[in-house]
C-alpha positions as CSV (number, residue, x, y, z in Angstrom):
1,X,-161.1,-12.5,201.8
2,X,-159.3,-15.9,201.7
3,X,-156.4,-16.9,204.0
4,X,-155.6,-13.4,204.7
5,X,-158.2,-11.7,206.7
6,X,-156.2,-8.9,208.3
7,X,-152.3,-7.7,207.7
8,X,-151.7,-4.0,209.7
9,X,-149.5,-2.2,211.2
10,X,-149.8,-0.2,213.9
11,X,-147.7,2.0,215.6
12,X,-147.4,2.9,219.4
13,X,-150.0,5.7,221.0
14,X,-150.9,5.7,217.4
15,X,-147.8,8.6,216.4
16,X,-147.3,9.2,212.9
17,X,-145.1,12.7,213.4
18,X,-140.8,11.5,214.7
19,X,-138.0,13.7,215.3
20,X,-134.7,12.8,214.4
21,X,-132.8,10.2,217.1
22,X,-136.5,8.8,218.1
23,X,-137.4,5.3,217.9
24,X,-140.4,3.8,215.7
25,X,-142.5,1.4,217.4
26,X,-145.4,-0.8,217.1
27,X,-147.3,-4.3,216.4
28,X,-147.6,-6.0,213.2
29,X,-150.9,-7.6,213.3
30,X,-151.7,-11.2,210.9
31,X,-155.4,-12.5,211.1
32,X,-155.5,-15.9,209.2
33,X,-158.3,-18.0,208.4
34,X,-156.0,-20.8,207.5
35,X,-152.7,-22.0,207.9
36,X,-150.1,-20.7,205.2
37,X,-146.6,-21.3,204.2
38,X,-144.0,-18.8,204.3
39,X,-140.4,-18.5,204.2
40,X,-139.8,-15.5,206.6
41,X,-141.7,-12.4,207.8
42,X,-139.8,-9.1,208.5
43,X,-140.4,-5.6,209.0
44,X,-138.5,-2.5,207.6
45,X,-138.3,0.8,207.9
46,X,-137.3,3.1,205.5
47,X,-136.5,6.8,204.6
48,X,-136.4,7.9,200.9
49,X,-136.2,10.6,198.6
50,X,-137.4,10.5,194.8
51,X,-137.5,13.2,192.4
52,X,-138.9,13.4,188.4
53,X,-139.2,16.2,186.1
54,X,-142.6,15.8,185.3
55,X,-145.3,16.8,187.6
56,X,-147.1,14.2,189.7
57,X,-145.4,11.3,188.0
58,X,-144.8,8.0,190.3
59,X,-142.1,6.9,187.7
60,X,-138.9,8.8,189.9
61,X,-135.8,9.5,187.7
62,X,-133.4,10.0,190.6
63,X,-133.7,8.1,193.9
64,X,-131.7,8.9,197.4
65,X,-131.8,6.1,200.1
66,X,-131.6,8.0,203.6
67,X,-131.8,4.7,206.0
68,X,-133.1,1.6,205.7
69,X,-133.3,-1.1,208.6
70,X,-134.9,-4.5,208.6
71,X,-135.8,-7.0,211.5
72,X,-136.8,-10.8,211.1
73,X,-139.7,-11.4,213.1
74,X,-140.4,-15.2,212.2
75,X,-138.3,-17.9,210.3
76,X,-139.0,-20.6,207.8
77,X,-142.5,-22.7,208.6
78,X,-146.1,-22.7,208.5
79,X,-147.9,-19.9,210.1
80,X,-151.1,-20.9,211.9
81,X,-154.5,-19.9,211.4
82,X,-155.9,-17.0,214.0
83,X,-154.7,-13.9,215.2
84,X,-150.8,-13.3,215.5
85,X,-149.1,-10.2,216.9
86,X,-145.4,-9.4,216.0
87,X,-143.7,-6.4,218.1
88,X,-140.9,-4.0,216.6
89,X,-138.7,-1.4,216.9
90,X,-136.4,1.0,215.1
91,X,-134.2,3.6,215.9
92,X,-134.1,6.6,213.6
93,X,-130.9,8.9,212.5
94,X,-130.3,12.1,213.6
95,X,-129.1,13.4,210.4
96,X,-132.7,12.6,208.7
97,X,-134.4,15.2,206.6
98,X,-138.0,16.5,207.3
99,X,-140.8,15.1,205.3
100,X,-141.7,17.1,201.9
101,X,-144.5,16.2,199.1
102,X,-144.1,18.4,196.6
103,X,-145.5,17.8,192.7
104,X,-142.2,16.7,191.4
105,X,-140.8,14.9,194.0
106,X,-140.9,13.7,197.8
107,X,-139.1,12.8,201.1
108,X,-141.2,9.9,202.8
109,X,-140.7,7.6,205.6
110,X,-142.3,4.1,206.3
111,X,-142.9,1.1,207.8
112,X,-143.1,-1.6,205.5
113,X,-144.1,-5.6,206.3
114,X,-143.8,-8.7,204.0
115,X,-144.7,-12.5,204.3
116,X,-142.6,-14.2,202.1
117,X,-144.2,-17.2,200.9
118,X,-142.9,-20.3,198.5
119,X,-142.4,-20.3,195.2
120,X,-146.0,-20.2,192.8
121,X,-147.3,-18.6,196.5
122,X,-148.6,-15.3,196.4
123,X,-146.5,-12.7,199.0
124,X,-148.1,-10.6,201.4
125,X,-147.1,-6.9,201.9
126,X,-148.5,-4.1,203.6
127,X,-146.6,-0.4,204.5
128,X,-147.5,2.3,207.1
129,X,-146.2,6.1,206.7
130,X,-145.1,8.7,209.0
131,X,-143.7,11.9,209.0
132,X,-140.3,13.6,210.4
133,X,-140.5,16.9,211.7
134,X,-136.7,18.0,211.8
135,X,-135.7,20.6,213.8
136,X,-133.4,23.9,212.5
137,X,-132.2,26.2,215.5
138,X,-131.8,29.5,214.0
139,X,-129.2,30.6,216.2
140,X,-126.5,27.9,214.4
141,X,-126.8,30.0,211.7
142,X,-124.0,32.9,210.7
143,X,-125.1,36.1,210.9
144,X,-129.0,35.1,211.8
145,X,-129.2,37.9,213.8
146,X,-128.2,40.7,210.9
147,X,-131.3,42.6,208.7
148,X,-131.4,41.1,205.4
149,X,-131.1,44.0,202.7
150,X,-130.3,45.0,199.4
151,X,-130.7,47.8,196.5
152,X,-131.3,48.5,193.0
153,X,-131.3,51.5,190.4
154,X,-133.5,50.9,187.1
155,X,-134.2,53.8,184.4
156,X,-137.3,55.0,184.2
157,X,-138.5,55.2,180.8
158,X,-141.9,56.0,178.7
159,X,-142.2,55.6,175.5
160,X,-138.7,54.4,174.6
161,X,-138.0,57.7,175.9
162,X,-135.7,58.2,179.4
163,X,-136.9,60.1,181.8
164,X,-134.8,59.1,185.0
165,X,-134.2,56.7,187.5
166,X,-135.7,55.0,190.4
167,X,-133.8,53.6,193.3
168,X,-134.9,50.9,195.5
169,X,-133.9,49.9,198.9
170,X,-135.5,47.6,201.2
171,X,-134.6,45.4,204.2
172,X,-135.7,43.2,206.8
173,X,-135.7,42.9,210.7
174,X,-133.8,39.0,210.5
175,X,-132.7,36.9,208.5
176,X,-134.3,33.8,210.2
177,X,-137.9,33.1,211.6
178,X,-140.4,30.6,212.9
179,X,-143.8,29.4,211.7
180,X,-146.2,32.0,213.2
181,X,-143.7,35.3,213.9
182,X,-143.8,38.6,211.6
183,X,-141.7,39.4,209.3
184,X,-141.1,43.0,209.2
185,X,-140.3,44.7,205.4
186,X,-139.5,48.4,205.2
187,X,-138.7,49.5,202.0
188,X,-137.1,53.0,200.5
189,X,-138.3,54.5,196.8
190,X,-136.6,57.6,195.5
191,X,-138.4,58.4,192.0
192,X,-136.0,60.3,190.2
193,X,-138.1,61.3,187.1
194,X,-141.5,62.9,186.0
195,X,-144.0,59.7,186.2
196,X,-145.4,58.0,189.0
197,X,-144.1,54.4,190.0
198,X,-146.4,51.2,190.1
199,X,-147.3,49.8,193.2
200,X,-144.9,48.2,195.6
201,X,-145.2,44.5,196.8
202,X,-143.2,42.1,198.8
203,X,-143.7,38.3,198.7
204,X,-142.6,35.5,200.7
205,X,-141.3,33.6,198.1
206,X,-140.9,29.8,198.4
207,X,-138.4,27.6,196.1
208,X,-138.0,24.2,195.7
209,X,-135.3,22.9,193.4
210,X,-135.5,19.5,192.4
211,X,-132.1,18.1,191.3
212,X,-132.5,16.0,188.6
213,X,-129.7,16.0,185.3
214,X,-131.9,19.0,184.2
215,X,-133.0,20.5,188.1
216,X,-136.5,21.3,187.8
217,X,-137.1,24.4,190.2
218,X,-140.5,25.3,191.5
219,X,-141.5,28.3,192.2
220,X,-144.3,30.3,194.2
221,X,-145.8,33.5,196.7
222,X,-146.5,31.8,199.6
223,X,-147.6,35.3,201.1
224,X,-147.7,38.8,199.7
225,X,-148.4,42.8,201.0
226,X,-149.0,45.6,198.9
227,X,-148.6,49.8,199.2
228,X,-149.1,52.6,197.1
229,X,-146.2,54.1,194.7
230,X,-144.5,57.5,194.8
231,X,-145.2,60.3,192.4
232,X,-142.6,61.7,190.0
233,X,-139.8,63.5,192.0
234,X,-140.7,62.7,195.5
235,X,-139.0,60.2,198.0
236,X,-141.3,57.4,200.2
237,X,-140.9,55.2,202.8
238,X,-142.6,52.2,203.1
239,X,-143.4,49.7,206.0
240,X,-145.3,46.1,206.4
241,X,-145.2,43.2,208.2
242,X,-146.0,39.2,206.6
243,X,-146.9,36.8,209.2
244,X,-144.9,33.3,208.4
245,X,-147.5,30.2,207.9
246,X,-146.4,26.3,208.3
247,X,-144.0,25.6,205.8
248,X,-141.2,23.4,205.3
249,X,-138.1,24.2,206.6
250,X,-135.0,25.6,205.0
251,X,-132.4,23.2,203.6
252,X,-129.0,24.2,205.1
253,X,-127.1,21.7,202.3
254,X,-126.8,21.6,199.1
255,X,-125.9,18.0,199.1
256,X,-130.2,16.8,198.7
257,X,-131.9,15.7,196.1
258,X,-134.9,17.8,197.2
259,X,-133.9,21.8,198.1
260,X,-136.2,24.2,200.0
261,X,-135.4,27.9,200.7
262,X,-136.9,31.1,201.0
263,X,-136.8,34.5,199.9
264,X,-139.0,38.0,200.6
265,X,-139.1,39.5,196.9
266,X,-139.5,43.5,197.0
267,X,-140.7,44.7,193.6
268,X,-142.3,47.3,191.8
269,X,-144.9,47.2,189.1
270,X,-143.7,50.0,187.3
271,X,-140.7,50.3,186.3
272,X,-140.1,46.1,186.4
273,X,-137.6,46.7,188.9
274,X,-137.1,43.9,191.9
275,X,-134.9,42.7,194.5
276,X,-134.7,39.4,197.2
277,X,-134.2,39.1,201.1
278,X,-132.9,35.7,201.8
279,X,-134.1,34.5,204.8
280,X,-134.3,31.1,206.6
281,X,-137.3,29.3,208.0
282,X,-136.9,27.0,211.1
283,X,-138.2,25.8,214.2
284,X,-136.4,27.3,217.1
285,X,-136.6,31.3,216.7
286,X,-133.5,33.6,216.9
287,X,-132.8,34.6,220.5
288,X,-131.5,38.7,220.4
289,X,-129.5,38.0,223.3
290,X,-127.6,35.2,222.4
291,X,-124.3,35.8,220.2
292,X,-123.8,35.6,216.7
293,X,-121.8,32.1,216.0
294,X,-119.4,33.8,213.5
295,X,-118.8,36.9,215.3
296,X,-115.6,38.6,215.2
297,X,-112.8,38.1,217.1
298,X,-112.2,41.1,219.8
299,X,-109.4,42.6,219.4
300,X,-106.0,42.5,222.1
301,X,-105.9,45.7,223.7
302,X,-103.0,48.0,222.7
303,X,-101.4,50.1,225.9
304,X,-101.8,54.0,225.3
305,X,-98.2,56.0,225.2
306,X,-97.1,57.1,228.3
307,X,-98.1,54.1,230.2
308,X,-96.0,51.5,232.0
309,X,-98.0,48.6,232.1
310,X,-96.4,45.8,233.8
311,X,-95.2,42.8,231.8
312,X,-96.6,39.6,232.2
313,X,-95.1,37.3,234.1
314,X,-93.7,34.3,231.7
315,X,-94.5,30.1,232.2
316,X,-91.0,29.4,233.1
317,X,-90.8,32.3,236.5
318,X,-94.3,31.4,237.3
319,X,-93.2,27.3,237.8
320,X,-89.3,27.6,239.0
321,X,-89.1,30.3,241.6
322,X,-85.9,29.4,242.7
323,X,-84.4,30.5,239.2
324,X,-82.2,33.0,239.4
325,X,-83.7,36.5,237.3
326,X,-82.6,36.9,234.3
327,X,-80.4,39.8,232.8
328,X,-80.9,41.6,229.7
329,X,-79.4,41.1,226.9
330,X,-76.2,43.8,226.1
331,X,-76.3,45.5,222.9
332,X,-72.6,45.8,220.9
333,X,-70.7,48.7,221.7
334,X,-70.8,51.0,218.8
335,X,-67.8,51.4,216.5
336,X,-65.7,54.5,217.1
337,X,-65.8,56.8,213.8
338,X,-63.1,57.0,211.5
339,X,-61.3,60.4,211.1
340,X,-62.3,62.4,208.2
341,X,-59.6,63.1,205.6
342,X,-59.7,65.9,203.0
343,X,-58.4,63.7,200.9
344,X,-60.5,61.1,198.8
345,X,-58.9,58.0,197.0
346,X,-60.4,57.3,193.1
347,X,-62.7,55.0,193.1
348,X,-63.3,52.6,189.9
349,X,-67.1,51.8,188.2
350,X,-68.9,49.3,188.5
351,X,-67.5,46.7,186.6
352,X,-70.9,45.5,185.7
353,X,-71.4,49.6,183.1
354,X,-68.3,48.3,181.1
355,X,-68.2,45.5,179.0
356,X,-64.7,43.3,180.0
357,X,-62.4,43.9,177.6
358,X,-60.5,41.2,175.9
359,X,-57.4,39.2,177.2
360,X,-54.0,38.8,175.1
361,X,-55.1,34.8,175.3
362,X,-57.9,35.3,173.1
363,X,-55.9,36.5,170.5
364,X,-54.5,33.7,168.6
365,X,-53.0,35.4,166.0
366,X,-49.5,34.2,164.2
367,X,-46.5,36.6,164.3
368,X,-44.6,37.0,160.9
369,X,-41.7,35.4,160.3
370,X,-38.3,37.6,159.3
371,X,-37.2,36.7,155.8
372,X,-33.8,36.4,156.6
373,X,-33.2,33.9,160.0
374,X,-36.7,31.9,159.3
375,X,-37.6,32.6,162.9
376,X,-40.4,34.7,164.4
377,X,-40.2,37.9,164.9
378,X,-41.2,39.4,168.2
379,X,-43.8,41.9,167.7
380,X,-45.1,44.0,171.0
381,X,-48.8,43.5,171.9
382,X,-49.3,47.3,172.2
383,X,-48.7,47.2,167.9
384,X,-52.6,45.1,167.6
385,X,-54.3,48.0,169.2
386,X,-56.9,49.7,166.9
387,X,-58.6,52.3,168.9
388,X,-57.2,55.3,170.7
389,X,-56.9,54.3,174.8
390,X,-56.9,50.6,173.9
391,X,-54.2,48.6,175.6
392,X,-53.5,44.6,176.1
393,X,-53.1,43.3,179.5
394,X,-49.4,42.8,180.0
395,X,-47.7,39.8,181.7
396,X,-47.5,40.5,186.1
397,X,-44.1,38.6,186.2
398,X,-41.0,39.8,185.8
399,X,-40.2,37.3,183.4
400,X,-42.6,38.7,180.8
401,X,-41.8,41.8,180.8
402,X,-38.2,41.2,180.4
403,X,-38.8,39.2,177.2
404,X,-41.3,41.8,175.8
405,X,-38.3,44.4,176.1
406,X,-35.9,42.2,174.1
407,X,-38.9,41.0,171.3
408,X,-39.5,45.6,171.0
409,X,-35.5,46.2,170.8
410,X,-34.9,43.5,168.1
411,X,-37.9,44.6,165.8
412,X,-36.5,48.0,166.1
413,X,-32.9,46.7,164.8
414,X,-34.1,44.5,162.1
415,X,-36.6,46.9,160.3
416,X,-36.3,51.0,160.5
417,X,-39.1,53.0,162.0
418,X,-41.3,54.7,159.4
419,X,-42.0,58.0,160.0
420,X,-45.3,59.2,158.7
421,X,-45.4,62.5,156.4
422,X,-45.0,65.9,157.3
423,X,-48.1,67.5,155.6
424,X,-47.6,71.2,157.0
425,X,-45.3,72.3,154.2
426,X,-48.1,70.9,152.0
427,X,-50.3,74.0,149.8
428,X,-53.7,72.0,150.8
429,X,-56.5,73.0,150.4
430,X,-54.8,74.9,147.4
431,X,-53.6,71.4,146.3
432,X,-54.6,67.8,147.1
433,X,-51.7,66.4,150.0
434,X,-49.1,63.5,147.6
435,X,-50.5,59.6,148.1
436,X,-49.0,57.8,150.2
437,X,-46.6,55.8,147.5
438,X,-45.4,59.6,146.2
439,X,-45.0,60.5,150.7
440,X,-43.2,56.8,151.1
441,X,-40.2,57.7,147.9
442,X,-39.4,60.7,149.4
């Protein structure tokens, strides 16, 4: 056996099952036959999670440290031969996962021990495991206390032929139970065609997904029930119960690298038509009487009409009662109203259903020039207007308009006012009227 004749751990009362926020303890037990060198001895205790995409392989692909905590139990020197004994303790998080083995991954806890020895020295190393058994309450959960349930329509069709429908419904008592209760399943088929439906069966379906780049996702009945089917145009009701075994619990995070939940899976063989009840496994069972942690909020009661109720009494009266009460606020006398008149003044549109005509300032036209002085002759702004009811916005002075009077009076000295044509003596539409040269001469 050489220098080594025993290296074991051993834990206290000899537990291997912890809850979360207990303490690991136990001995550490070296039998040498001689003396051996070493550089330290400590003890650690560990909790890990690895996960691989192929079954039952010990290579892990993705690895998730949950604690880890080390203790030096002796220091640099020779350790004797004979029987040593090295105590320890550890103190486990509250926030640890329950133990899982499953074929393509694991959650495992330990108690590991090495002798470190010099260099061209062989090292010494031995490991114990144990299990954590977490604990769910059931009535932390929302809505644990509401029947799981669902429906589904599928055509029913033989032969590539429809022939109708069938509609399933089916529901469960909880959505949450323990290792050990009964699960009850009622389920509702309403064959809507001519043929009779396959058998129904619901399964407590277990699913593990492991969460790898690819998530591998494991599958499988942990228990099933079976009942007969309903013939072509009738209506059945259906009712079983599952009793729960010992399983893992129910991951409430998604954050894991290791994923367990649960399902019941109501389905018929024929048509393929299925559904799922998600339900949660745990370790403390729902409790009817307690309340639901996301229930509503009750509502503030409204007073009926016709009732006084009397006001609450506010912060401020109940602290200072000295305070003199306080008056309420006076409304604004109302206006008195105008007298009506028969008579109602114009009033202009909106300015924004007319375009803004222009100004005389955007006109920047030159004036002519009289042949005969050289100067410009004044020419009214009413003589640019080119559509009937078009006028130029005259000057508001005084000043303006005086000058416009003198510019019309010396345009009508200098040049004589043409007259058009008189065309009523004309014999149109016997003739064509003269031009306009012929109208001008005469």
């Amino acid at each position: 056996m050489g220098k080594l004749q025993d290296f074991e751990i051993t834990l206290n009362n000899n537990k291997t099952a912890y809850s979360p926020g207990e303490s690991v303890s136990g001995t550490l037990k070296i039998s040498l036959a001689q003396s051996i060198p070493c550089k330290a001895i400590k003890v650690n205790c560990q909790g890990v999670c690895g996960v691989t995409s192929k079954a039952h392989d010990t290579d892990w692909m993705e690895e998730e440290q949950y604690f880890s905590r080390s203790v030096s139990i002796a220091d640099k020197g020779t350790l004797k031969e004979g029987e040593h004994s090295f105590p320890f303790k550890f103190l486990l998080p509250a926030t640890a996962p329950k133990s899982f083995e499953g074929p393509y991954g694991s959650i495992m806890y330990r108690v590991r021990a090495f002798i470190d020895t010099p260099r061209f020295a062989k090292d010494y190393k031995v490991e114990k495991p144990f299990s954590m058994s977490n604990n769910i309450n059931l009535n932390e959960v929302p809505q644990i206390h509401e029947p799981s349930s669902s429906s589904v329509t599928k055509n029913f069709s033989y032969m590539l032929v429809k022939n109708g429908t069938v509609v399933l419904k089916a529901k469960s008592d909880l959505r949450g139970y323990i290792a050990g209760q009964i699960i009850k399943v009622s389920a509702e088929i309403e064959n809507r065609s001519d043929k009779s439906t396959g058998h129904v069966v619901a399964s407590l379906m277990q699913k593990v997904t492991y969460n790898t780049k690819k998530p591998t996702i494991d599958l499988r009945a942990v228990a099933e029930v079976e009942g007969p089917g309903v013939k072509g145009g009738h209506k059945g009701e259906w009712k079983e119960q599952i009793i729960v075994p010992s399983l893992p619990l129910s991951s409430l995070t998604s954050e894991n690298l290791i994923e367990i939940s649960y399902y019941i899976q109501v389905y018929l063989k024929y048509p393929e038509v299925s559904l799922t009840l998600p339900i949660y496994i745990g370790s403390v069972a729902v409790d009817p009487t307690r309340a639901c942690p996301s229930g509503p909020v009750p509502p503030t009661p409204v007073p009926r009409s016709g009732s006084n109720p009397a006001p609450a009494p506010s912060p401020a009266a109940a602290t200072t009662d000295s305070a003199p009460p306080s008056l309420p606020p006076r409304t604004n006398p109302k206006p008195k109203p105008r007298p009506r008149s028969s008579y109602v003044p114009p009033s202009a549109p909106p300015a924004e259903l007319y375009p803004q005509l222009p100004s005389t300032t955007e006109y920047n036209m030159e004036i002519p020039k009289s042949p005969e002085s050289g100067h410009q002759t004044a020419v009214s702004p009413n003589a640019f207007s080119y559509a009937p009811g078009l006028s130029f916005r005259q000057g508001q002075n005084s000043n303006n308009t005086s000058r416009n009077r003198e510019r019309s009076q010396t345009l009508s000295a200098s040049s004589p006012v043409i007259q058009p044509p008189d065309y009523r003596t004309s014999p149109y539409p016997h003739e064509p009227p003269p031009s306009y040269d012929d109208s001008f001469n005469t």
